[in-house]
Steps between C-alpha positions, in 0.01 A plus 500: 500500500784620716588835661810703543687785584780663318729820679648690259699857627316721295856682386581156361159373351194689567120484471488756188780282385316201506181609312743633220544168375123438444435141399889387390526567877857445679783260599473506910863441414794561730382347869770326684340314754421133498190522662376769291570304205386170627162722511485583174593177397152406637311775331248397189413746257176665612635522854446890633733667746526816700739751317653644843756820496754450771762681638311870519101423426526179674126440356309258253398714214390299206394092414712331232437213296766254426521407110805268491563233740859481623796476182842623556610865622615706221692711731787175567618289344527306843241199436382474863287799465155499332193758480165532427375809216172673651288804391332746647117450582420797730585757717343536843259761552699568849859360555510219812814587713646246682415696839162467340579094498653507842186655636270261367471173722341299213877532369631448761681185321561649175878443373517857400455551888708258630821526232423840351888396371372247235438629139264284385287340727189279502164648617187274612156544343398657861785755498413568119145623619590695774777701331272561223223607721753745698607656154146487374572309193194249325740184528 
């Protein structure tokens, strides 16, 4: 298993959003970066990611669960972009800011600390701990 992180401005796509869809889940449809989508062209289903609000929270505040591996964006018709669907698992009992991230020196090489710029974003096993431990989630 793999782990990830996916920014969403909560105006556009939020948290409460997110859980809406229960199990159907949601198209992480309209991302415009190659890297990003080179990302989720690596994802498997039963990978988890961060759900992250950018922009104002600026914090981690739920785990997702992707359910469909990479197929083409429904928001194009432009075949060079793909996403992944994912569902919500989880929120976290206390959001993780990034200043919370910044502060921590065990993530210290964390992507989201590094290129807080990149929507979706790999996340090491050792990164996946910590954040989860900051935010006092189970995971």
């Amino acid at each position: 298993m793999a782990y990830w992180l996916f920014k969403s401005e909560a105006e556009t796509w939020s948290w409460d959003e997110q859980v809406a869809r229960g199990e159907a889940g949601q198209e992480w449809d309209g991302v415009r970066n190659y890297q990003a989508r080179n990302n989720m062209k690596a994802m498997a289903v039963g990978d988890l990611g961060f759900f992250y609000h950018s922009q104002t929270e600026k914090a981690v505040v739920g785990v997702v669960e992707v359910i469909a591996t990479a197929h083409p964006d429904g928001s194009t018709d432009d075949p060079r972009w793909e996403c992944v669907d994912i569902k919500a698992v989880a929120p976290f009992p206390r959001p993780v800011t990034l200043d919370d991230c910044k502060a921590e020196p065990r993530l210290g090489q964390m992507v989201l600390v590094n290129n807080s710029r990149l929507s979706v974003q790999p996340v090491t096993a050792a990164e996946w701990r910590v954040v989860c431990e900051l935010g006092g989630y189970p995971g």
